[in-house]
Backbone as JSON Lines, residues from 0, in Angstrom:
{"i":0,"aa":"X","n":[23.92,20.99,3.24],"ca":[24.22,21.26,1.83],"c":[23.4,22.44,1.3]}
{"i":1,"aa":"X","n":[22.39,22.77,1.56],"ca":[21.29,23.69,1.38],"c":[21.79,24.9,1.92]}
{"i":2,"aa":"X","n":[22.57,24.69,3.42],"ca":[23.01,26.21,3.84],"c":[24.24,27.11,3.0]}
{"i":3,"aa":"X","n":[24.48,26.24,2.58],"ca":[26.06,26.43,1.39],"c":[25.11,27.98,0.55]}
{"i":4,"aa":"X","n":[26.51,28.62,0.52],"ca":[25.56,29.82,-0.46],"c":[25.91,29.33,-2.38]}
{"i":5,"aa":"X","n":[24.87,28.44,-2.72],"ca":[24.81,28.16,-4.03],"c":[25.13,29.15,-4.94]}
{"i":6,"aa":"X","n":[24.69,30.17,-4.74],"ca":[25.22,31.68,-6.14],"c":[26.26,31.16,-6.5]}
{"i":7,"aa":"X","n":[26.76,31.25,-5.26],"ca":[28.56,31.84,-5.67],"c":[29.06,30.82,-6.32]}
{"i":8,"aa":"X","n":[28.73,29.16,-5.85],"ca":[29.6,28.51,-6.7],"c":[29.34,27.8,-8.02]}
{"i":9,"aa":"X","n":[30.61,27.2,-8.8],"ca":[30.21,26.97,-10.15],"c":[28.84,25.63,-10.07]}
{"i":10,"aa":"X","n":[28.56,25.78,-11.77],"ca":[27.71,24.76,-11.48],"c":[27.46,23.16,-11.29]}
{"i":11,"aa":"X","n":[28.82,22.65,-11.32],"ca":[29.02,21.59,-11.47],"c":[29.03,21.34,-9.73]}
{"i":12,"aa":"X","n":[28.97,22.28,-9.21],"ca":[29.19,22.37,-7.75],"c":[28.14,22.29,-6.57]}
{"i":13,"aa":"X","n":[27.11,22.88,-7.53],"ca":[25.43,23.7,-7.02],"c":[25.18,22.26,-7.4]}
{"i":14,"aa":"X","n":[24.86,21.59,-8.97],"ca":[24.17,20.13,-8.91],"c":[24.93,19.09,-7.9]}
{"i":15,"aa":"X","n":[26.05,19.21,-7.44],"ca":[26.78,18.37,-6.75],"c":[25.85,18.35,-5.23]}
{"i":16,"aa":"X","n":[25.81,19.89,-4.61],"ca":[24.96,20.01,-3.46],"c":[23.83,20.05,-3.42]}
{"i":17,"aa":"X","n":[23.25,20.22,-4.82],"ca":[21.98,19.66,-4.39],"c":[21.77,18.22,-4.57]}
{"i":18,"aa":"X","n":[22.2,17.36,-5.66],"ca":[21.76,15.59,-5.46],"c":[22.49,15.35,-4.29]}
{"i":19,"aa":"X","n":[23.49,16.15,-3.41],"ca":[23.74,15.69,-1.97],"c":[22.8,15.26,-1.07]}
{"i":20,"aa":"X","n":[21.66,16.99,-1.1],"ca":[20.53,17.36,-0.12],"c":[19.77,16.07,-0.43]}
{"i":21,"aa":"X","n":[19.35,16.17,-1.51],"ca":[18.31,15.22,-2.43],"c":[18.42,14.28,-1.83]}
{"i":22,"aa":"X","n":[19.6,13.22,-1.56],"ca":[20.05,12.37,-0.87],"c":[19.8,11.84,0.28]}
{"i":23,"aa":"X","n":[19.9,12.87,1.07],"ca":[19.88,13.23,2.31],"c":[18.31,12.98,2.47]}
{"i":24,"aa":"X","n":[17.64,13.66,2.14],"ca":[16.03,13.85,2.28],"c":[15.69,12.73,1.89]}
{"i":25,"aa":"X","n":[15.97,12.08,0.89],"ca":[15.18,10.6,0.17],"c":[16.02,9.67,1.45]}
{"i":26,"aa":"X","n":[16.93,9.4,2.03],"ca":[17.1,8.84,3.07],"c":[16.68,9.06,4.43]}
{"i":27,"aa":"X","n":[16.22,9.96,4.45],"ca":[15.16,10.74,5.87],"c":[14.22,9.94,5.54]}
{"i":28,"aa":"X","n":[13.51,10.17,4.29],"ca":[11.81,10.09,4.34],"c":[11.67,8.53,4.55]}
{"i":29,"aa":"X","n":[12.53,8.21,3.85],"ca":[13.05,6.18,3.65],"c":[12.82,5.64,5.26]}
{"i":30,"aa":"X","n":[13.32,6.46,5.84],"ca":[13.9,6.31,8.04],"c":[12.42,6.22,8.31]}
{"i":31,"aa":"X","n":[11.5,7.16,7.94],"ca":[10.69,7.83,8.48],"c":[9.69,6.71,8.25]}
{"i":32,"aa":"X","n":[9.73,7.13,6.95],"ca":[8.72,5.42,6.51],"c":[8.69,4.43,7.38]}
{"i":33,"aa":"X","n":[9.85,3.62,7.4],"ca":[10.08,2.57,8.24],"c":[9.75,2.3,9.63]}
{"i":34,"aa":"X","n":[9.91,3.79,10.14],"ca":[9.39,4.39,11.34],"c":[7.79,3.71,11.69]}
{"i":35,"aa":"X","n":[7.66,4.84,10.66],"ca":[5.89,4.69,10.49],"c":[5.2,3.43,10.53]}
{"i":36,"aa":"X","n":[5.57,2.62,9.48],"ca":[5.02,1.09,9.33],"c":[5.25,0.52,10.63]}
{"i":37,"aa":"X","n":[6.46,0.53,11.54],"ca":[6.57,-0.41,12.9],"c":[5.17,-0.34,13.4]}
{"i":38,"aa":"X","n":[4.87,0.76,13.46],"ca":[4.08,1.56,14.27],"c":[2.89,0.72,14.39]}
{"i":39,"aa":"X","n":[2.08,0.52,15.2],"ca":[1.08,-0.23,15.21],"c":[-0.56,0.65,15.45]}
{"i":40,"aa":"X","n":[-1.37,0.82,14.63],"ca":[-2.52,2.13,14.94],"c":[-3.51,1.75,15.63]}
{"i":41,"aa":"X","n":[-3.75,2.94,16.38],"ca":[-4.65,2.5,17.77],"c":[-5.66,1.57,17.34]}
{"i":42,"aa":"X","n":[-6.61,1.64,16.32],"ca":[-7.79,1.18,16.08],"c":[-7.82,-0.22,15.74]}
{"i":43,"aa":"X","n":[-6.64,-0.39,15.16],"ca":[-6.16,-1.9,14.93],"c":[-5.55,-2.97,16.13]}
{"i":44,"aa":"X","n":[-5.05,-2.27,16.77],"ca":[-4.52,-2.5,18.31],"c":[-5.7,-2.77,19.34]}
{"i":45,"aa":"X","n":[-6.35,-1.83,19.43],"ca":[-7.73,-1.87,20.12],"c":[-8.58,-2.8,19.64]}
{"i":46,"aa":"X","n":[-9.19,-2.7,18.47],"ca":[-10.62,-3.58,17.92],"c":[-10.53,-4.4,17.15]}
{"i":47,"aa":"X","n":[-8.94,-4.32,16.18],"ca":[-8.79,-5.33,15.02],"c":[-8.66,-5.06,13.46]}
{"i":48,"aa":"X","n":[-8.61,-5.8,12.15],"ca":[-8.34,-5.38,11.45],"c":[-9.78,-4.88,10.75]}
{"i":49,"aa":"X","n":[-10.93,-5.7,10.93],"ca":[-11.73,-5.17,10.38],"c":[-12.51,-3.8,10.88]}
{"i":50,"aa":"X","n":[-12.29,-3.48,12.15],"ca":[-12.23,-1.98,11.9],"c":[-11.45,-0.84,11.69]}
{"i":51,"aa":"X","n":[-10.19,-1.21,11.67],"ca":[-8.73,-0.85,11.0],"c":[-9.43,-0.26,9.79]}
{"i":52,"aa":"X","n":[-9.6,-1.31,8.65],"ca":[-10.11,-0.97,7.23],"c":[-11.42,-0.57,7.07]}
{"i":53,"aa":"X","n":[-11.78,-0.74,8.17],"ca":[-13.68,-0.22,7.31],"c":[-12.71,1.6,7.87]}
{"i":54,"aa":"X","n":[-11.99,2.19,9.16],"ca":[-11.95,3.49,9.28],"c":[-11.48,4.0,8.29]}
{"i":55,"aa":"X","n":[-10.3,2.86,7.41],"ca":[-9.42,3.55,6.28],"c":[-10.1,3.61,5.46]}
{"i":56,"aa":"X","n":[-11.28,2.88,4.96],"ca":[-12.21,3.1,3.97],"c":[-13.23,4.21,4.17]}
{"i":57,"aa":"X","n":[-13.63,4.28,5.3],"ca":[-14.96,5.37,5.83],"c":[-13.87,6.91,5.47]}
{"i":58,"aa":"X","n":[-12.41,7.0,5.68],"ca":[-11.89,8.02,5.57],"c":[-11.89,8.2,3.95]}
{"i":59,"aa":"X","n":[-11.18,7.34,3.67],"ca":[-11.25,7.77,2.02],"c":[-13.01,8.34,1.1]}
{"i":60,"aa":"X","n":[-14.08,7.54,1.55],"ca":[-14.94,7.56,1.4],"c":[-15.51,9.33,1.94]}
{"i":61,"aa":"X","n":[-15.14,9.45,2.97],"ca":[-15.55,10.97,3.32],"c":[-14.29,11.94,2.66]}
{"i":62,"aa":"X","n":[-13.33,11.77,1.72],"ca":[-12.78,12.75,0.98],"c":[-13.9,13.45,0.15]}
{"i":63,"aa":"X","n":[-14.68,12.23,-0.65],"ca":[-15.49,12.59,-1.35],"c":[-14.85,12.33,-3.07]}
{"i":64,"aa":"X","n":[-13.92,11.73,-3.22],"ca":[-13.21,12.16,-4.08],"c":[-13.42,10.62,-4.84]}
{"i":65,"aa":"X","n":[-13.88,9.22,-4.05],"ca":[-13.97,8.14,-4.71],"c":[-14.87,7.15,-3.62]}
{"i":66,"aa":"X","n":[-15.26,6.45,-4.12],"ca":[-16.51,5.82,-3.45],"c":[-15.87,4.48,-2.72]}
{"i":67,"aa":"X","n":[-15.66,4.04,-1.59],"ca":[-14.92,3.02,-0.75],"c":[-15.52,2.34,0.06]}
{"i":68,"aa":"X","n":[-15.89,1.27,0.07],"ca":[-16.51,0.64,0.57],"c":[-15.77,-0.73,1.61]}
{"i":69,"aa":"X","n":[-16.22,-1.31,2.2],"ca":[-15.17,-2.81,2.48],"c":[-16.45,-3.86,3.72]}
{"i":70,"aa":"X","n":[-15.95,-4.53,3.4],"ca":[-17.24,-5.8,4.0],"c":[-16.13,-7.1,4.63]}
{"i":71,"aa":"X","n":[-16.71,-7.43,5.52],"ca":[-16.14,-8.48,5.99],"c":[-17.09,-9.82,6.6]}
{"i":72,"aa":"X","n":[-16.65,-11.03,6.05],"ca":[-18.1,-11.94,6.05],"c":[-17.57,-12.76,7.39]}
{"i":73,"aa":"X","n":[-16.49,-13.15,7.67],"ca":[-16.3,-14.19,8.13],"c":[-14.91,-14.21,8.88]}
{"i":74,"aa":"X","n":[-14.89,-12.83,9.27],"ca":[-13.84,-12.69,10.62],"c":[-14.67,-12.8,12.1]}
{"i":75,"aa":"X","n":[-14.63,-13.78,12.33],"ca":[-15.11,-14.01,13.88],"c":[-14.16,-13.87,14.93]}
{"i":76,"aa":"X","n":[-12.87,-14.89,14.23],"ca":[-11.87,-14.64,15.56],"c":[-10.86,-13.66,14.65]}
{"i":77,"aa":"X","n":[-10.08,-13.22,15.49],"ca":[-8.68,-12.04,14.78],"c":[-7.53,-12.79,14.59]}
{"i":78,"aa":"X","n":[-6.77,-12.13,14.14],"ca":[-5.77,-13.04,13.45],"c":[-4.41,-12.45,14.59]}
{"i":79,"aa":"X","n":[-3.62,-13.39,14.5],"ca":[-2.12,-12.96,15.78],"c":[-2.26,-11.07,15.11]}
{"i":80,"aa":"X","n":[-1.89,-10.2,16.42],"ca":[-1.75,-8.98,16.14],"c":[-0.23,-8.64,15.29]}
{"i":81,"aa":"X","n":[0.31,-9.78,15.08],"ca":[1.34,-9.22,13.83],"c":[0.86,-9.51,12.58]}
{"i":82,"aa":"X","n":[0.26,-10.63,12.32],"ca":[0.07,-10.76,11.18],"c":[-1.26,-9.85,10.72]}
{"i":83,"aa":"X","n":[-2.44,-9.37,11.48],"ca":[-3.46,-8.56,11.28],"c":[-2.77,-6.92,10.81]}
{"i":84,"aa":"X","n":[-1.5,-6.79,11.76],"ca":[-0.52,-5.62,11.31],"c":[0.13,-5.19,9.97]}
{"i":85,"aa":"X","n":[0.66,-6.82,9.47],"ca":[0.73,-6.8,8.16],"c":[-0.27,-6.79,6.68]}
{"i":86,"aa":"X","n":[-1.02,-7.67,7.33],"ca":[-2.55,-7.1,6.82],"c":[-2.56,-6.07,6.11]}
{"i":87,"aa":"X","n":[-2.94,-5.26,7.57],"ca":[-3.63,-4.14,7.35],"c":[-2.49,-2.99,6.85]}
{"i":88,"aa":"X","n":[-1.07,-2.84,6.63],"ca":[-0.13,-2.04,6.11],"c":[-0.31,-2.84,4.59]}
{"i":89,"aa":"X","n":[-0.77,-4.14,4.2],"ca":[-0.63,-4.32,2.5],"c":[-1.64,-3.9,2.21]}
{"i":90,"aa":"X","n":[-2.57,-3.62,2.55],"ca":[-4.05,-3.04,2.29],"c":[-3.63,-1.5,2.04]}
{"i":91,"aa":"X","n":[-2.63,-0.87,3.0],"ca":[-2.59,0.53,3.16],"c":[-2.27,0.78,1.97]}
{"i":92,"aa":"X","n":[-1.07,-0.18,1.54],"ca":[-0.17,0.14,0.75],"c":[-1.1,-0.09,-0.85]}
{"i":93,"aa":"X","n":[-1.65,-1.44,-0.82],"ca":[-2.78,-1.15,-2.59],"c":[-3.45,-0.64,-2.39]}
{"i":94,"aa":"X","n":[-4.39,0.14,-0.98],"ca":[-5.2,1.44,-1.31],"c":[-4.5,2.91,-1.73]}
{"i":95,"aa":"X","n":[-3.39,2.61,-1.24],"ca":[-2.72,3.92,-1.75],"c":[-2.58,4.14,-3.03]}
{"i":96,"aa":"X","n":[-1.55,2.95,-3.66],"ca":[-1.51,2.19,-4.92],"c":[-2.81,3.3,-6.1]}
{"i":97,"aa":"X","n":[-4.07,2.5,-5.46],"ca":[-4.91,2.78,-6.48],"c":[-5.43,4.01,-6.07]}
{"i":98,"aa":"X","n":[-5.28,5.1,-5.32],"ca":[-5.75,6.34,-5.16],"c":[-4.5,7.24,-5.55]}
{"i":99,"aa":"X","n":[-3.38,6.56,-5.98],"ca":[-2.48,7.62,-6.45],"c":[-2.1,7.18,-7.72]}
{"i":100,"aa":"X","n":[-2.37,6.22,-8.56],"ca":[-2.08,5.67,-9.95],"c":[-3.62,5.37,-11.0]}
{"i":101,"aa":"X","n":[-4.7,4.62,-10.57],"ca":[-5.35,4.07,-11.02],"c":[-6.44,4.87,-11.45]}
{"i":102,"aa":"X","n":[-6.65,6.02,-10.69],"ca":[-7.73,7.36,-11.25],"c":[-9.26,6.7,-11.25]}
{"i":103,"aa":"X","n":[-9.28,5.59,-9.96],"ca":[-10.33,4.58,-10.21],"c":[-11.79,5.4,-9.59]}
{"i":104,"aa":"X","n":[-13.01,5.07,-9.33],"ca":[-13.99,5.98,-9.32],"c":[-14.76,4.87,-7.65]}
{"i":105,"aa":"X","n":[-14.34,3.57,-8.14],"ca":[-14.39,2.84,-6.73],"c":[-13.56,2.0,-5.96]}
{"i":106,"aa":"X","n":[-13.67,1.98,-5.0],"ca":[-12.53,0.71,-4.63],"c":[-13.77,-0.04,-3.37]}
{"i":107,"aa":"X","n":[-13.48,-1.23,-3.52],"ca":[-14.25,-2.55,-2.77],"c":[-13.46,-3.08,-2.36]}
{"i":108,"aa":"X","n":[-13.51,-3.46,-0.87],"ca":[-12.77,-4.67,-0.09],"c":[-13.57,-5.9,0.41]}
{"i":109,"aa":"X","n":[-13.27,-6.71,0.19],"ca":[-14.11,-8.15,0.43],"c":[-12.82,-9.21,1.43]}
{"i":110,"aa":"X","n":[-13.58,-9.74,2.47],"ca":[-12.9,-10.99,3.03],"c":[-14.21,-11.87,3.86]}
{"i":111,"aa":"X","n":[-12.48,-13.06,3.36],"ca":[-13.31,-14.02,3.4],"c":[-12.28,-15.03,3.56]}
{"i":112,"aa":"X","n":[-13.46,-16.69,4.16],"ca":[-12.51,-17.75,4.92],"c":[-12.69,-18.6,3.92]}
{"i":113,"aa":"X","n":[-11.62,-19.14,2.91],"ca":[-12.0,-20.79,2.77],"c":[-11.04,-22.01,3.42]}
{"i":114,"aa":"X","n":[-11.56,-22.41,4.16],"ca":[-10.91,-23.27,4.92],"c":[-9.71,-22.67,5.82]}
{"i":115,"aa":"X","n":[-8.56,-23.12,5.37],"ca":[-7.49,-22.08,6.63],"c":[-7.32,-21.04,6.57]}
{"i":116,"aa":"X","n":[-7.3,-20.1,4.89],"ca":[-7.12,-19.63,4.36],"c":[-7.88,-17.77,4.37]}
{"i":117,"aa":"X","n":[-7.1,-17.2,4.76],"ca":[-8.09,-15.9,5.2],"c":[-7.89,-14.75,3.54]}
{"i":118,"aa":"X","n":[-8.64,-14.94,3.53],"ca":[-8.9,-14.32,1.64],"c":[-9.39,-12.75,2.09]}
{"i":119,"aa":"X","n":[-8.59,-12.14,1.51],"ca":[-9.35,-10.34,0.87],"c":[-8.88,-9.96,-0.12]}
{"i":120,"aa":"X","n":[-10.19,-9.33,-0.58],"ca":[-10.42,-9.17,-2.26],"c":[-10.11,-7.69,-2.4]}
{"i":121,"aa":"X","n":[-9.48,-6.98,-3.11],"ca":[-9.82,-5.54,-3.43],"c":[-10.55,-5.46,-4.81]}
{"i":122,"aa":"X","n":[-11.48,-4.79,-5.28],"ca":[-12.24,-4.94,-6.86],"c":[-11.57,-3.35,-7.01]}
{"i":123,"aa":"X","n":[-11.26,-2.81,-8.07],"ca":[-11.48,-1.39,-8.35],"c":[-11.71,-0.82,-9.85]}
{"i":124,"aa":"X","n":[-11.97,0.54,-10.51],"ca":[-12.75,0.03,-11.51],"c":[-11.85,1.28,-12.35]}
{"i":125,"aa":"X","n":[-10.3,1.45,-12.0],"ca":[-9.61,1.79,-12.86],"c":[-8.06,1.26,-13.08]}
{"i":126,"aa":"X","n":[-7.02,2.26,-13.54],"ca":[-6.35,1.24,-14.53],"c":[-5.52,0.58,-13.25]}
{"i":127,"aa":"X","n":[-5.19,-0.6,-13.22],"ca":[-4.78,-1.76,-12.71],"c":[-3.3,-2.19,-13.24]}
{"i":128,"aa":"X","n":[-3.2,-3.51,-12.23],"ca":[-1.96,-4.52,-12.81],"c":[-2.83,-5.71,-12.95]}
{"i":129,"aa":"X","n":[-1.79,-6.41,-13.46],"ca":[-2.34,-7.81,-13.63],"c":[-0.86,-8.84,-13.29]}
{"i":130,"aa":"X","n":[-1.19,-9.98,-13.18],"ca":[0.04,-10.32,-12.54],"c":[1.33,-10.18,-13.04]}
{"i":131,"aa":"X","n":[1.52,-10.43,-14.42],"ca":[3.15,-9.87,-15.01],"c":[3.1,-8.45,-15.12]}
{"i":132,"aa":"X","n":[2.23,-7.82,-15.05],"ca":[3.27,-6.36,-14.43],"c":[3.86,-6.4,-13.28]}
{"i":133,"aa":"X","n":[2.92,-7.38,-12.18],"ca":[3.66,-6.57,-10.48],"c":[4.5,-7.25,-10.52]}
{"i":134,"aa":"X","n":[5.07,-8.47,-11.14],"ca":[6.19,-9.32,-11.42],"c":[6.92,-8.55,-12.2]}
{"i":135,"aa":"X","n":[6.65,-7.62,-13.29],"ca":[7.79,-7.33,-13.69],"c":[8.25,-6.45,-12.45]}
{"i":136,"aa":"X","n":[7.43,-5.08,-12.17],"ca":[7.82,-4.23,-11.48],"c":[8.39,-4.58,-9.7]}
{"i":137,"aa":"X","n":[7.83,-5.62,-9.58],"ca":[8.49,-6.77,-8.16],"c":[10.26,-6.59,-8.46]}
{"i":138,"aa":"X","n":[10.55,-7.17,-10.16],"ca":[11.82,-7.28,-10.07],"c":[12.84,-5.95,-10.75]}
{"i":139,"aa":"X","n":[11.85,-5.07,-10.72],"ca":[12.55,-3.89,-11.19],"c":[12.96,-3.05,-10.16]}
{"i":140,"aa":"X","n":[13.86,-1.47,-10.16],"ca":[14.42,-0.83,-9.29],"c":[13.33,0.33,-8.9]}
{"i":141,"aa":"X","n":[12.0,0.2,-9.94],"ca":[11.21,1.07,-8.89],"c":[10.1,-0.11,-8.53]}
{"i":142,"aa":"X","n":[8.83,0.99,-7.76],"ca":[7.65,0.06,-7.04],"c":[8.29,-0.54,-6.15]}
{"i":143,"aa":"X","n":[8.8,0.6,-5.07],"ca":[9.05,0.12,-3.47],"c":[8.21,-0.33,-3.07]}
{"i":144,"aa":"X","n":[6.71,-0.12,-3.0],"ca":[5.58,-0.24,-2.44],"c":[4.87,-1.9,-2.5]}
{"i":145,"aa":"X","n":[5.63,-2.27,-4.35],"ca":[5.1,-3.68,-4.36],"c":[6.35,-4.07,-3.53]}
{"i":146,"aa":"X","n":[7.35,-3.8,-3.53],"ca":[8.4,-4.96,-2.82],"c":[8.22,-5.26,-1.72]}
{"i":147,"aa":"X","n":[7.51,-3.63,-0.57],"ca":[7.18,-3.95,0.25],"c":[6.05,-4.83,0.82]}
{"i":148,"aa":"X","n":[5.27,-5.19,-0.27],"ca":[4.11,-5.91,-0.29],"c":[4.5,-7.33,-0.36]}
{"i":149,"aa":"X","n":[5.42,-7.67,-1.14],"ca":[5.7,-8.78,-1.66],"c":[6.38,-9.55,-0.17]}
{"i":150,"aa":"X","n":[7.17,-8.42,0.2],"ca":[8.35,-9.03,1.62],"c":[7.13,-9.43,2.47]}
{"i":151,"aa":"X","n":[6.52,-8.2,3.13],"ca":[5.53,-8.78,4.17],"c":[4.85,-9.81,4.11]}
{"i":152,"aa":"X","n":[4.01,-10.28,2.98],"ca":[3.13,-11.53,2.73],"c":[4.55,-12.67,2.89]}
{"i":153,"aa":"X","n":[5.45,-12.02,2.23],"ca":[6.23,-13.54,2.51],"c":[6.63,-13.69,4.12]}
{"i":154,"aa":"X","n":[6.86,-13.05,4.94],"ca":[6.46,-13.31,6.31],"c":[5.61,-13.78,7.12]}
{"i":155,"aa":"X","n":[4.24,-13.2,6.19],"ca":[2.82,-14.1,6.71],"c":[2.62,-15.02,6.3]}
{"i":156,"aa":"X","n":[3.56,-15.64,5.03],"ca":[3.09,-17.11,4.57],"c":[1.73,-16.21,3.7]}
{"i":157,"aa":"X","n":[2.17,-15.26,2.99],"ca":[1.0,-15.25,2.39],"c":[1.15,-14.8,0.58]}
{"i":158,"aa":"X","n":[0.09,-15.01,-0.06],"ca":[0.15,-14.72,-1.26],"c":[-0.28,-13.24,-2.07]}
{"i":159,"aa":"X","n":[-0.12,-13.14,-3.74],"ca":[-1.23,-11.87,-3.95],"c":[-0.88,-12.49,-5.42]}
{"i":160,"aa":"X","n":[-2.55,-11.62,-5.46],"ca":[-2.38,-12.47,-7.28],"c":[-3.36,-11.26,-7.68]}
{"i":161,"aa":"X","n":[-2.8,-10.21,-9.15],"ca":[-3.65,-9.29,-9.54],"c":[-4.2,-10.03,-10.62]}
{"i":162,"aa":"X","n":[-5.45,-8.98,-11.12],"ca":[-5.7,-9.8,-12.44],"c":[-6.83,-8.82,-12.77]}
{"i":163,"aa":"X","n":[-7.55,-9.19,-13.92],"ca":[-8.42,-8.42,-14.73],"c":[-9.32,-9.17,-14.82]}
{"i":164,"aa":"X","n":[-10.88,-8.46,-13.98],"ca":[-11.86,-9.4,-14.17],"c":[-12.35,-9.37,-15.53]}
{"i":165,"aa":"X","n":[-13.25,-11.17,-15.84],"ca":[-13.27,-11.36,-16.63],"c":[-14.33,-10.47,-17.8]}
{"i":166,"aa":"X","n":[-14.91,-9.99,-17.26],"ca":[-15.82,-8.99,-17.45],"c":[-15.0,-7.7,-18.24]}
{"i":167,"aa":"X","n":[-14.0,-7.46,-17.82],"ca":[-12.79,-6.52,-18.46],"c":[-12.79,-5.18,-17.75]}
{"i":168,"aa":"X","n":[-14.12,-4.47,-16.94],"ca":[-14.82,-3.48,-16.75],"c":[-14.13,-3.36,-14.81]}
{"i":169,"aa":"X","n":[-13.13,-4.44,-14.3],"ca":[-12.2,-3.46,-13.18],"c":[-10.95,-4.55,-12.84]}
{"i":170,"aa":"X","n":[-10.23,-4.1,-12.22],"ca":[-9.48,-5.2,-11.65],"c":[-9.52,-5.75,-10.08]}
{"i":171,"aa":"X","n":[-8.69,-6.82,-10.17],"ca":[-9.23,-7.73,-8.77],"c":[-7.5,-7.59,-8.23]}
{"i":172,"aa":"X","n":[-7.76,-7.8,-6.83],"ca":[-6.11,-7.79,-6.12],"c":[-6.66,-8.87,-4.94]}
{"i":173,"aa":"X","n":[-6.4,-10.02,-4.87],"ca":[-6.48,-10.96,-4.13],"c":[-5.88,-11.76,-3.38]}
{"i":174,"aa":"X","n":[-5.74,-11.41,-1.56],"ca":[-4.28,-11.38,-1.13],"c":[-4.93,-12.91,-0.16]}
């Protein structure tokens, strides 16, 4: 659609070929995505999730651009390598979240066991959701990113609950 020589034709013709291209490309990148996520990354494959996230944190952390930290108390054994997979892609996906929306200055990862239950915390200390937004935006036509969040945990049998600590001063994402 792009090779078309646009000059020449009218314009009802030119917007026609381009929301074609547009099309085209937002369904590439969509492929590509999907691509990507199968994908399983060496470091997570090799050693697990908790060094999966401390590298994704040590990387963000050496941008320089926001302070990232992540701790893990009470991973002794690893979790099946699919579900550590999904894990570690909902993590990708609210660190992204808050380094491309939230303008936050830190982000903290915390896990932890109570009983069967394998808990990680994200803290961060700018603007946030709380749970009826990602519910609204869960059931709205944008925030691919929560849907994709939402699908995977429901595969792992797992949950997420945002919220605003009580303190008021960051928010919590607790999966």
């Amino acid at each position: 659609y792009l090779n078309e020589n646009l000059v020449n034709q009218d314009k009802a013709t030119q917007l026609q070929s381009i929301y074609q291209a547009r099309q085209i490309l937002d369904d590439t990148i969509q492929l590509v995505r999907n691509i990507s996520h199968s994908l399983m990354p060496p470091t997570l494959k090799n050693f697990g999730l908790e060094s999966a996230v401390n590298d994704l944190f040590q990387k963000i952390s050496g941008s320089g651009s926001i302070n990232a930290s992540s701790r893990f108390h009470d991973y002794k054994e690893r979790l099946k390598p699919e579900k550590e997979l999904i894990v570690f892609r909902v993590v990708q996906e609210l660190i992204n979240n808050i380094l491309k929306h939230s303008n936050a200055s830190f982000i903290h990862l915390t896990q932890n066991v109570q009983g069967d239950n394998f808990i990680l915390r994200i803290h961060h200390d700018g603007r946030g959701l709380v749970q009826t937004d990602f519910e609204k935006l869960n059931k709205s036509t944008v925030g691919l990113g929560l849907k994709n969040i939402s699908s995977r945990l429901k595969v792992a049998h797992g949950s997420i609950y945002f919220e605003k600590d009580p303190s008021q001063t960051y928010y919590k994402v607790t999966i």
